[in-house]
C-alpha positions as CSV (number, residue, x, y, z in Angstrom):
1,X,134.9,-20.8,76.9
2,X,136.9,-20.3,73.3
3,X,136.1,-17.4,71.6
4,X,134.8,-18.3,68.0
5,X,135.9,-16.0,65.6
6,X,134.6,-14.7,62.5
7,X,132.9,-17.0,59.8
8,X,135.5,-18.0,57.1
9,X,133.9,-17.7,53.6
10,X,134.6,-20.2,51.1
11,X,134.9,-19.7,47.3
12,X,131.6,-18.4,45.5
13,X,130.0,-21.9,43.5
14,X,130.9,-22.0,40.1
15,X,128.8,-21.3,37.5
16,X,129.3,-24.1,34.7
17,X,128.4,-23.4,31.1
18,X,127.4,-26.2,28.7
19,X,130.2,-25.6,26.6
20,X,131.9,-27.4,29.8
21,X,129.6,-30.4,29.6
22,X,130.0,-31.1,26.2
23,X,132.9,-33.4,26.2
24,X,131.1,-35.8,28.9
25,X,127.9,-36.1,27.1
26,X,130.5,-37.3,23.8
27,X,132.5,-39.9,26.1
28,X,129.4,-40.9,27.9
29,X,127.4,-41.5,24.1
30,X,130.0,-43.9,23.0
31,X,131.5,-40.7,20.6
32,X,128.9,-41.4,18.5
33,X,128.4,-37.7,17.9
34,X,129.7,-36.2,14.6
35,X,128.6,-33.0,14.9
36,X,129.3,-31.6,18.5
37,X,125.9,-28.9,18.1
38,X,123.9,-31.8,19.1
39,X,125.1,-32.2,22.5
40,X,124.5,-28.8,23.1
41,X,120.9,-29.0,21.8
42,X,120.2,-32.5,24.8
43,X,122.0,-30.5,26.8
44,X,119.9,-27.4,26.7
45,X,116.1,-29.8,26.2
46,X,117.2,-31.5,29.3
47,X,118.1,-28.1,31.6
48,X,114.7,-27.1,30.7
49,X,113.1,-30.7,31.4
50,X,114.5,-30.8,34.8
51,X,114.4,-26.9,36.0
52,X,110.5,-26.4,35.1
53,X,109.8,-30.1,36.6
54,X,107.2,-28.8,39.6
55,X,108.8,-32.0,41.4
56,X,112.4,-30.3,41.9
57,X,111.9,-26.9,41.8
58,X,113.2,-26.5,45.6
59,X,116.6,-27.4,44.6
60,X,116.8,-24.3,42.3
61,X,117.5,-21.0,44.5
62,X,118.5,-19.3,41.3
63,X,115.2,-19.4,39.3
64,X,113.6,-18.2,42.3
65,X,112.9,-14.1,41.5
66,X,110.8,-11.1,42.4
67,X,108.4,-9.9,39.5
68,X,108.0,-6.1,38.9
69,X,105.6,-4.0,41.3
70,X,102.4,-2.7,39.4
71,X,99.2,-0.8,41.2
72,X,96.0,-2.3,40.9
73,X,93.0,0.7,39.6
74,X,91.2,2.1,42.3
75,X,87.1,2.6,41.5
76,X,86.2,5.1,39.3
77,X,82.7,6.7,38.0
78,X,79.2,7.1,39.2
79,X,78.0,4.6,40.0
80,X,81.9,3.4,41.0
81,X,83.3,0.4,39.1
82,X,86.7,-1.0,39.8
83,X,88.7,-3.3,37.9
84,X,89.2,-7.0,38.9
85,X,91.3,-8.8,36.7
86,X,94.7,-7.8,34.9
87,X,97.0,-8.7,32.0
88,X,99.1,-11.5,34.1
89,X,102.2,-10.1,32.4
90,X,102.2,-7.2,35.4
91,X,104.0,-9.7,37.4
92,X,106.1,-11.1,35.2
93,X,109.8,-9.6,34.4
94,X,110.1,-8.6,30.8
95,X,111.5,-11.0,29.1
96,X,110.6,-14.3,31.7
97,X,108.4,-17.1,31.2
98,X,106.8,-17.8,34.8
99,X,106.5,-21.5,35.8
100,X,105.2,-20.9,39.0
101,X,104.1,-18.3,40.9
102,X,105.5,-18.8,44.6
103,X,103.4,-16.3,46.1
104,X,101.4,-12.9,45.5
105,X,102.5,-9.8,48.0
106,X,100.2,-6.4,48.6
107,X,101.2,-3.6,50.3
108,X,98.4,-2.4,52.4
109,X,99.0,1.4,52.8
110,X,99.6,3.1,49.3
111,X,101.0,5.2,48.8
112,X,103.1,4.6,51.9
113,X,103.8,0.8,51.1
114,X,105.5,0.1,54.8
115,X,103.1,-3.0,55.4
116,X,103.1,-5.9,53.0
117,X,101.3,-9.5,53.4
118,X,100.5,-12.5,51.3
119,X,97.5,-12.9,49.2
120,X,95.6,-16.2,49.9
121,X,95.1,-18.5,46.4
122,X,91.7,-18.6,45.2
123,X,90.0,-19.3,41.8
124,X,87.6,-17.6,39.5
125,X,85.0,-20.1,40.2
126,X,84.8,-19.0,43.7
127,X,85.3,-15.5,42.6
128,X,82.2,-15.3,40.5
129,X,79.9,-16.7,43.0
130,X,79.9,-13.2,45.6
131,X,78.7,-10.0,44.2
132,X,82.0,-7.4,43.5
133,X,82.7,-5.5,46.6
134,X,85.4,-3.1,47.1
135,X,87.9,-3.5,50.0
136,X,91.2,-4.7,50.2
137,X,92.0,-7.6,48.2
138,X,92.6,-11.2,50.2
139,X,93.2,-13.5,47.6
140,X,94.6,-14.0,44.1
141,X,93.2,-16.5,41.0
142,X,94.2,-16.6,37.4
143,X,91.9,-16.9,34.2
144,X,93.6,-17.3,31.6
145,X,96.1,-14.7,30.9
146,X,94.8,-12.8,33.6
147,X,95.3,-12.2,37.1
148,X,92.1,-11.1,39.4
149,X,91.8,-10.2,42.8
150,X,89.2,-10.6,45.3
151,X,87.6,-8.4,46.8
152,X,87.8,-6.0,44.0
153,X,91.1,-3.1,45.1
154,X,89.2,-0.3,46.5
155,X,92.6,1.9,47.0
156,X,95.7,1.8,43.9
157,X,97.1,-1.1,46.3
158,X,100.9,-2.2,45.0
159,X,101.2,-5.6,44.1
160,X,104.4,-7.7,43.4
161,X,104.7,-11.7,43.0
162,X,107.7,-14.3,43.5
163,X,107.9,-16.3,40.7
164,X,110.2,-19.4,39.3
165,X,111.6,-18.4,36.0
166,X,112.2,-20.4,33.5
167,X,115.4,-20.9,33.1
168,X,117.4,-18.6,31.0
169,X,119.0,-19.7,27.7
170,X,121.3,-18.2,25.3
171,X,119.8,-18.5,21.9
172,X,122.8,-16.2,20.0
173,X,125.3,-18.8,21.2
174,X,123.9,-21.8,22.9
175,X,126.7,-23.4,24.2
176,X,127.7,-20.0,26.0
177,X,124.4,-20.6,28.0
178,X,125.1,-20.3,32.1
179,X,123.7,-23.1,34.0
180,X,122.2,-22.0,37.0
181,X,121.5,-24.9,38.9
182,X,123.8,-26.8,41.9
183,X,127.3,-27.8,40.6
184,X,125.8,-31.5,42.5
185,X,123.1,-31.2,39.3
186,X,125.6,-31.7,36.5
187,X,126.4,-35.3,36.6
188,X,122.3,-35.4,35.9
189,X,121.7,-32.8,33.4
190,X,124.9,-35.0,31.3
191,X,123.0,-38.1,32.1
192,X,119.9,-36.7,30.7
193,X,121.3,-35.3,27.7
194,X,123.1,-38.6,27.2
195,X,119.6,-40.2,27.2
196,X,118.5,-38.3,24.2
197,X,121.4,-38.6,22.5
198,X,120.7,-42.6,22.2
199,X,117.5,-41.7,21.5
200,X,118.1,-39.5,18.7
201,X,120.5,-42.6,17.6
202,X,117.8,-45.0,18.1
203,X,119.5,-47.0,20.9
204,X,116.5,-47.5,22.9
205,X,117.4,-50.0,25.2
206,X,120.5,-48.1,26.3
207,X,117.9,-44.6,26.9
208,X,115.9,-47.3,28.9
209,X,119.0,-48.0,31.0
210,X,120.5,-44.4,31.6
211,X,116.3,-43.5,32.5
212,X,116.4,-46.1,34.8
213,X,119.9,-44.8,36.4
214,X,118.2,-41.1,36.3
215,X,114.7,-41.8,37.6
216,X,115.3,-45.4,39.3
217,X,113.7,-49.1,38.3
218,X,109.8,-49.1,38.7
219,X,110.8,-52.9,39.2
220,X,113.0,-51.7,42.3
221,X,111.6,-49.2,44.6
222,X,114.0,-49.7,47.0
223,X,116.7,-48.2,44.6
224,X,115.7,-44.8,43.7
225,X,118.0,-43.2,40.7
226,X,120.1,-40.7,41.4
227,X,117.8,-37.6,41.3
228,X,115.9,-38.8,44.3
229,X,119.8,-38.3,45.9
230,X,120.1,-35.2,44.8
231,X,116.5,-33.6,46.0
232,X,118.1,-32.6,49.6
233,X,118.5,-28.6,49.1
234,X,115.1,-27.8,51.0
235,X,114.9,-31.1,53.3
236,X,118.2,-29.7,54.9
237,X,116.3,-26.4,56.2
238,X,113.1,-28.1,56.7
239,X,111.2,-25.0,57.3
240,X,108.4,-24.4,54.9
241,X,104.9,-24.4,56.0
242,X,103.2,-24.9,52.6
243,X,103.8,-27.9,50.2
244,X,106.2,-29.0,53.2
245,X,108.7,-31.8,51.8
246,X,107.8,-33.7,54.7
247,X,106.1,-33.7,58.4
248,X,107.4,-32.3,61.6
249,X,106.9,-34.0,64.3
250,X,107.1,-31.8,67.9
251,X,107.0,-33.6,71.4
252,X,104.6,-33.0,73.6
253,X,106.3,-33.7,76.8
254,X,107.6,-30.8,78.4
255,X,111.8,-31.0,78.4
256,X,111.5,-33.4,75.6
């Protein structure tokens, strides 16, 4: 049998800025753009449109982060009282907006922290209805800017969250800004930006058409636009057990 040799590594993907896109949003507007800082501005209003939209968010690796570690207040005081909720900024990097939290982690055996698990999803309605015990914590909610667990952390557990960022912008030079999404993305964020430009110039009926090309023809479901293309990042692995992008389906025949 031949011998396969070692795994040859292609160039790293190239990080685009919007600087780069420019040019394409003025050729696909018709040049109708007299003063280039607008393209940058569509540009940047549709990266955020399309990177916090809940609907793609698989395709985007790169807005996918860890949050800081913080430890939740053991009880204190005769008789003991813990604390059950906390300032939601814990698990949020300085400086991030959170559009999603992915998942919330514990370590079970501070101060060790060998053994880490995922916290269930809850809410503070179901919180409220059990009287506060102290154990360790099995599930997560959010009141407003607040992050609780239940039961109530009878130990300084460590807690640490995945979150989707939003994504970053450069606000001291906005075309400078990185775009961190697929290279396969940036025929859509130009198409998008493109959009707004006719907006902004009141050319409705050509917004209608580039939306149409974008998101597809309500009239025509049979011809989705050319985002629904695009959404293939996850379907390729196909491995996720929650919010699964679509069914597996196993055999039940044996050699099947």
């Amino acid at each position: 049998m031949p011998v396969l040799g070692p795994v040859q590594q292609g160039p790293l993907p190239v990080t685009f800025t919007i600087q780069q896109l420019e040019n394409e949003v003025l050729l696909r507007c018709e040049n109708k753009v007299s003063d280039i800082s607008r393209t940058d501005i569509w540009l940047r209003d549709a990266l955020l449109e399309i990177t916090s939209n809940p609907d793609f968010r698989n395709e985007f690796d790169l807005l996918e982060e860890y949050g800081p570690t913080f430890n939740l207040t053991p009880p204190s005081g005769q008789p003991p009282t813990g604390t059950q909720e906390y300032p939601f900024s814990n698990i949020v990097p300085i400086g991030d907006y959170n559009v999603a939290t992915l998942d919330v982690l514990i370590w079970q055996d501070p101060p060790t922290n060998s053994i880490r698990r995922k916290l269930g999803q809850s809410h503070y309605q179901k919180a409220d209805n059990f009287q506060p015990t102290f154990s360790l914590p099995t599930e997560w909610y959010r009141f407003a800017d607040t992050i609780g667990f239940t039961p109530v952390p009878d130990k300084a557990y460590q807690i640490q969250a995945r979150i989707l960022r939003q994504h970053p912008i450069n606000d001291n030079q906005l075309n400078q800004t990185q775009i961190l999404i697929p290279r396969e993305w940036n025929e859509i964020l130009v198409w998008a930006a493109v959009e707004r430009g006719f907006m902004e110039y009141l050319e409705y009926e050509k917004a209608t058409k580039v939306h149409q090309l974008l998101y597809g023809d309500p009239k025509h479901p049979d011809r989705p636009g050319l985002i629904e293309g695009r959404k293939k990042r996850r379907e390729m692995e196909a491995h996720r057990t929650e919010q699964a992008l679509r069914p597996v389906y196993r055999r039940m025949m044996y050699g099947a």
